[in-house]
C-alpha positions in Angstrom: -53.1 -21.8 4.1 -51.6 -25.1 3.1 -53.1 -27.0 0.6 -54.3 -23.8 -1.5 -55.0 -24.6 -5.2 -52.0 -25.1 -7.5 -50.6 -22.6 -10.0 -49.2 -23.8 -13.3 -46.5 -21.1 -12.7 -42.8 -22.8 -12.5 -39.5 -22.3 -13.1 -38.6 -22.1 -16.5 -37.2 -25.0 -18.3 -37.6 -27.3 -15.1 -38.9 -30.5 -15.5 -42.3 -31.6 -13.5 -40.8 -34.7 -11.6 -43.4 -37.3 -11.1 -44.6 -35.8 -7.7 -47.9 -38.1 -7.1 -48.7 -36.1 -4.2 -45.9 -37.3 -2.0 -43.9 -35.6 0.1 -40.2 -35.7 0.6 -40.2 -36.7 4.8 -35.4 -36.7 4.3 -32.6 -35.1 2.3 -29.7 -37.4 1.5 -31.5 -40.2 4.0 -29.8 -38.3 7.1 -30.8 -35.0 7.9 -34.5 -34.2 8.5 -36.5 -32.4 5.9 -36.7 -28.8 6.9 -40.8 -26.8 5.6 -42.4 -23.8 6.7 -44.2 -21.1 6.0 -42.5 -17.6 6.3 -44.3 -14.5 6.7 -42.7 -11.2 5.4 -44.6 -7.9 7.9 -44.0 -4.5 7.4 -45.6 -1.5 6.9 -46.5 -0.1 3.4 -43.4 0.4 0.9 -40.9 -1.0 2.8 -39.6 -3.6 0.3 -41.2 -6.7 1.3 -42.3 -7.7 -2.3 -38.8 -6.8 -3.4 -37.7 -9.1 -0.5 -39.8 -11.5 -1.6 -38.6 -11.2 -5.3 -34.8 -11.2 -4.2 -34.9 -14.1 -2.0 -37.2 -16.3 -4.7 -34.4 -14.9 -7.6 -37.1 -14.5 -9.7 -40.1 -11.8 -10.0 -43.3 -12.6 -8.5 -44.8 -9.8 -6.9 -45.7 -6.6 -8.3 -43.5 -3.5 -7.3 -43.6 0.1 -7.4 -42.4 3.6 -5.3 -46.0 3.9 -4.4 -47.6 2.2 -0.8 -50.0 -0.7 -0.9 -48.7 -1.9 -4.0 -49.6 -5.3 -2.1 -53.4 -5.9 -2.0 -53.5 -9.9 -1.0 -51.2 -12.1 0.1 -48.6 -13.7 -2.2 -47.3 -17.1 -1.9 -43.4 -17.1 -3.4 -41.3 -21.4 -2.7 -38.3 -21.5 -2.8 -37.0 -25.7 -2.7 -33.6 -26.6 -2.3 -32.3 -29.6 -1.7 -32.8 -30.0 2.2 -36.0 -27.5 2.3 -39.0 -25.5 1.3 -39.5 -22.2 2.2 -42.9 -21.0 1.9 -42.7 -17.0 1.8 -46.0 -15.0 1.9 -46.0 -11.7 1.4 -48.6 -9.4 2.6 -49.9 -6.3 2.7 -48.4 -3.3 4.3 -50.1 -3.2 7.9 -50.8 0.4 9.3 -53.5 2.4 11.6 -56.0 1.8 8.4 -58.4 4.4 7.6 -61.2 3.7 5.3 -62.7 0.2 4.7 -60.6 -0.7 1.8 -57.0 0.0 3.5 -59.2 -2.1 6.6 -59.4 -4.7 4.2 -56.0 -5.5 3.3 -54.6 -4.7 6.9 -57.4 -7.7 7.8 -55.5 -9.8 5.2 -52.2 -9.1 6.4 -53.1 -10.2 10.0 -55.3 -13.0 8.7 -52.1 -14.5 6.3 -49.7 -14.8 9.5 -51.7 -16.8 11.5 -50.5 -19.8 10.4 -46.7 -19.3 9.6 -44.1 -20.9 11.1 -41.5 -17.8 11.5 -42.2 -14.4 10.8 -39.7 -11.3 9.5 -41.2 -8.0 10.3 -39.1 -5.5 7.5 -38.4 -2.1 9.0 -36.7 0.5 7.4 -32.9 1.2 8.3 -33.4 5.1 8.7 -36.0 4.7 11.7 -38.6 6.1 9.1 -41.1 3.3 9.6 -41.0 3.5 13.6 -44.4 4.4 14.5 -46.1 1.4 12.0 -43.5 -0.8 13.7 -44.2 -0.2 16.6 -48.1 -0.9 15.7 -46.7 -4.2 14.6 -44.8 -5.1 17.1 -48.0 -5.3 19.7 -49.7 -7.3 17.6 -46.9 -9.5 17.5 -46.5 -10.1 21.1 -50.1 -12.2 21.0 -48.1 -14.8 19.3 -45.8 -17.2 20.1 -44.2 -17.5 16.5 -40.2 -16.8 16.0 -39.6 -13.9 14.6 -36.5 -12.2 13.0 -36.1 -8.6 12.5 -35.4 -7.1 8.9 -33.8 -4.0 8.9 -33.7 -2.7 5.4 -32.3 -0.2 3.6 -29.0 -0.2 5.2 -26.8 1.4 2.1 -28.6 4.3 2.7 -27.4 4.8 6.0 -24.1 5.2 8.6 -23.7 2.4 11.2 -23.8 4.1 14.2 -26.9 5.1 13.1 -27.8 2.0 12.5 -26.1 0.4 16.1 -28.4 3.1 17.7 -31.5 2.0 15.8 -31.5 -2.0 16.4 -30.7 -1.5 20.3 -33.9 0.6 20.4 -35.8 -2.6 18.7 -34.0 -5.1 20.7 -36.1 -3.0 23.8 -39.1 -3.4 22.2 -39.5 -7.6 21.5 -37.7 -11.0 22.1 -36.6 -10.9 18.3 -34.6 -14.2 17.7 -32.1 -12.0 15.3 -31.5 -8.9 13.8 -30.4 -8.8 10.1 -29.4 -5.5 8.4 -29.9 -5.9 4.8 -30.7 -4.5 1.2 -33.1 -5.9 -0.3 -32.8 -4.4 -3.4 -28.8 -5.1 -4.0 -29.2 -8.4 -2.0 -26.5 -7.7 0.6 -27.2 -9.7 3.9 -29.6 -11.9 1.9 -27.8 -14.8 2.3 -27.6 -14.6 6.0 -31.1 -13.5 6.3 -31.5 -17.1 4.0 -29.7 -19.5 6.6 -31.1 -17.7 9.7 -34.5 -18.8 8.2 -33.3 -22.0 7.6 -31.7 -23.1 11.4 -35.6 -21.9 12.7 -37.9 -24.0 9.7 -39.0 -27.0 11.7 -38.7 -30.5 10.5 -41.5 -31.2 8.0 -42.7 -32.3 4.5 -42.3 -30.4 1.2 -45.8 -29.3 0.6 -44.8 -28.7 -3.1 -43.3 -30.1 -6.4 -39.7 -28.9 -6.8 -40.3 -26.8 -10.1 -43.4 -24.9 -8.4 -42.8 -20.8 -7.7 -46.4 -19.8 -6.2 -49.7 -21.2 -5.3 -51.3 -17.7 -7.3 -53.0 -18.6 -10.9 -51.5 -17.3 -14.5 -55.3 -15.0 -14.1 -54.4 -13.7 -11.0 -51.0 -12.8 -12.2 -52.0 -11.6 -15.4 -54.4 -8.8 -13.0 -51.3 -8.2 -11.3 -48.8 -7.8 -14.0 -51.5 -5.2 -15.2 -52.1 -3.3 -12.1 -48.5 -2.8 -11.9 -47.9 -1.2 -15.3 -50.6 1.5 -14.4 -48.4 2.3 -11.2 -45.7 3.0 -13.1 -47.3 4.9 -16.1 -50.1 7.1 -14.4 -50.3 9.8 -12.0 -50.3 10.1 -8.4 -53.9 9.7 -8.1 -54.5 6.8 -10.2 -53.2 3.5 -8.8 -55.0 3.7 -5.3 -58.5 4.1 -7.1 -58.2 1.0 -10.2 -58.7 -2.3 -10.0 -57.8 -4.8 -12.6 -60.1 -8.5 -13.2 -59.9 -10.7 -15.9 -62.8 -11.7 -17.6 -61.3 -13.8 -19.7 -58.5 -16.6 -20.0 -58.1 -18.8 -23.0 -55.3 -20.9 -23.5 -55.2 -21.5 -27.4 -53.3 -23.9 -28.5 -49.3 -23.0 -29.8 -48.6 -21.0 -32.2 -52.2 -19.3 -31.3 -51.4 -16.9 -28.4 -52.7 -16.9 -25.0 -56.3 -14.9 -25.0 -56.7 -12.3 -21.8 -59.8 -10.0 -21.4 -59.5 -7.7 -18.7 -61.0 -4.9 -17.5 -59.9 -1.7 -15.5 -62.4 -0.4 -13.0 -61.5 3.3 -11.8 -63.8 5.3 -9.4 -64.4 8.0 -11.6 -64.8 9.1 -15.2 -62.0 11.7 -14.9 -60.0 8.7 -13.6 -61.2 6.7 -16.6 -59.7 9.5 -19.3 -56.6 9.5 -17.4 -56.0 5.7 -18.0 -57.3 5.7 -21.4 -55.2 8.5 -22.6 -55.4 11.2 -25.4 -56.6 8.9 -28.9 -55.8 5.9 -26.4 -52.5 6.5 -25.7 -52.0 5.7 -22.3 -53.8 2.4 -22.4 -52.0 0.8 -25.7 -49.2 1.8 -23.5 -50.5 -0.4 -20.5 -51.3 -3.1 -22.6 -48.2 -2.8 -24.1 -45.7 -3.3 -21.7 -47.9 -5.9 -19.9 -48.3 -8.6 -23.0 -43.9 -8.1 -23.0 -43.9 -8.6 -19.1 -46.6 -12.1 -19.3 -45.3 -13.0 -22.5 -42.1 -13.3 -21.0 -43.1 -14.9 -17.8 -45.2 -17.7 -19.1 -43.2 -18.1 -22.2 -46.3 -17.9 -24.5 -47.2 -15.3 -26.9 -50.0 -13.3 -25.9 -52.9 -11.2 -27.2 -54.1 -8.6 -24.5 -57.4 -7.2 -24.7 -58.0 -4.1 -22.4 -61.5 -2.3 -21.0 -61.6 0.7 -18.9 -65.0 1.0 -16.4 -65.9 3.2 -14.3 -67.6 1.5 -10.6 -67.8 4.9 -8.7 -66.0 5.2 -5.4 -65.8 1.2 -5.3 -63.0 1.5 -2.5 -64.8 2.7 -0.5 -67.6 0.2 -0.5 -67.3 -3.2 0.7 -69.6 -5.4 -1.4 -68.3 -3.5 -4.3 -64.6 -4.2 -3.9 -65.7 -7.5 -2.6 -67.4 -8.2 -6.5 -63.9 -6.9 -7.9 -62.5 -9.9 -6.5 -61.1 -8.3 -2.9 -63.2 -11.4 -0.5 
């Protein structure tokens, strides 16, 4: 996991500090540097991308109401002045039916192996206690720290909530339990300094200014994907897949070129996307050249194809072509 390829993605309006590939071993000459890699677990549409987004202060990750929003890990840093935390977000794990939801349950499991502490999420109103539970014996194969999430908790009472985490404290040695909300950020900054007393001493694996490991191509597909969750039906968003087939960087004032194309499962799916007169997809494209444009601070010209690759979900070397390895 460390070591990944380099994403010209930063903060904005930071300055690139002349990093030659060294690592920062102190802060202030005293205390140790503190690095790790923190997975965030849960099961599907429990906030861990909002998490994610919350605890970064800036958005990474693609969100939406609907489960397995998440199809690969994300990589969000977060640097401060004594250390790096590494947060990967991963796809919701659950009792996976079908070799597609297999898939990214595979890439969930595969993305922790390597952390250094782990949060499983869980929702404050007991909803998500059977996939917890799931969790919960995979995590007692490993010997990583790991801090329980409980999320959600403006929408419930706390005695409700009392009864909830002694019921989870039965279940696994967590090191803490931390009621939060991830989408008002209350409890965030504890959650933030627990983290921080359990990241081991170690090197800042990157530059101060950098947000992710992902590429501007990768998030462009993202940014994409996400628009159709919010604008089409039910049915829609589990069955398209977004690549880019194209990536020009032109140079200023000549906007940013993207080609992408939208693969549904079938041509009902297809008409849905592209809309009545093309509606539905200048609407997409839309709202996803304002969304990149204003996270890579570049004018943008988005150019957008709808496919059909019947039933690719459910096949593995074609989801595997649409970029899922």
């Amino acid at each position: 996991m460390k070591g990944r390829e380099e994403s010209t993605l930063q903060k904005e309006g930071a300055q690139d500090p002349a990093h030659n590939g060294a690592v920062r071993e102190r802060a202030n000459g005293e205390e140790p540097f503190r690095s790790g890699y923190v997975g965030i677990l849960g099961r599907p549409n429990v906030g861990k991308s909002t998490l994610m987004n919350q605890l970064l202060r800036y958005k990474l990750a693609i969100t939406s109401p609907k489960p397995q929003t998440t199809r690969t890990r994300i990589l969000g840093i977060k640097t401060l002045p004594g250390a790096q935390m590494i947060f990967v977000d991963t796809p919701g794990i659950h009792q996976a039916k079908g070799p597609f939801n297999e898939y990214m349950v595979k890439e969930a499991l595969r993305s922790i192996k390597d952390v250094d502490l782990a949060l499983l999420l869980v929702e404050a109103d007991g909803s998500s206690k059977k996939d917890d539970r799931y969790i919960v014996e995979g995590l007692q194969q490993t010997r990583i720290p790991v801090l329980l999430v409980i999320n959600k908790i403006d929408l419930v009472k706390k005695p409700s909530l009392l009864l909830l985490m002694d019921e989870y404290r039965r279940w696994f040695p967590f090191e803490a339990l931390i009621p939060i909300s991830a989408l008002t950020g209350d409890g965030l900054e504890i959650l933030e300094e627990e983290i921080l007393k359990r990241l081991p001493p170690g090197p800042q694996y990157f530059p101060d200014d950098q947000i992710t490991d992902i590429t501007e191509r990768f998030l462009a597909s993202e940014v994409i994907r996400e628009k159709v969750y919010h604008l089409c039906g039910e049915e829609i968003p589990y069955s398209v897949a977004v690549v880019v087939e194209e990536y020009q960087e032109r140079t200023p004032p000549r906007p940013v070129y993207i080609r992408a194309t939208l693969y549904v499962e079938r041509e009902s799916q297809k008409g849905i996307v592209i809309g009545a007169g093309g509606r539905m997809l200048k609407r997409i494209g839309k709202l996803a050249r304002e969304d990149l444009e204003a996270r890579i601070g570049r004018s943008v010209y988005l150019e957008l194809w709808v496919k059909v690759e019947k039933d690719w979900s459910k096949d593995r070397k074609r989801f595997r072509r649409l970029g899922y390895r």
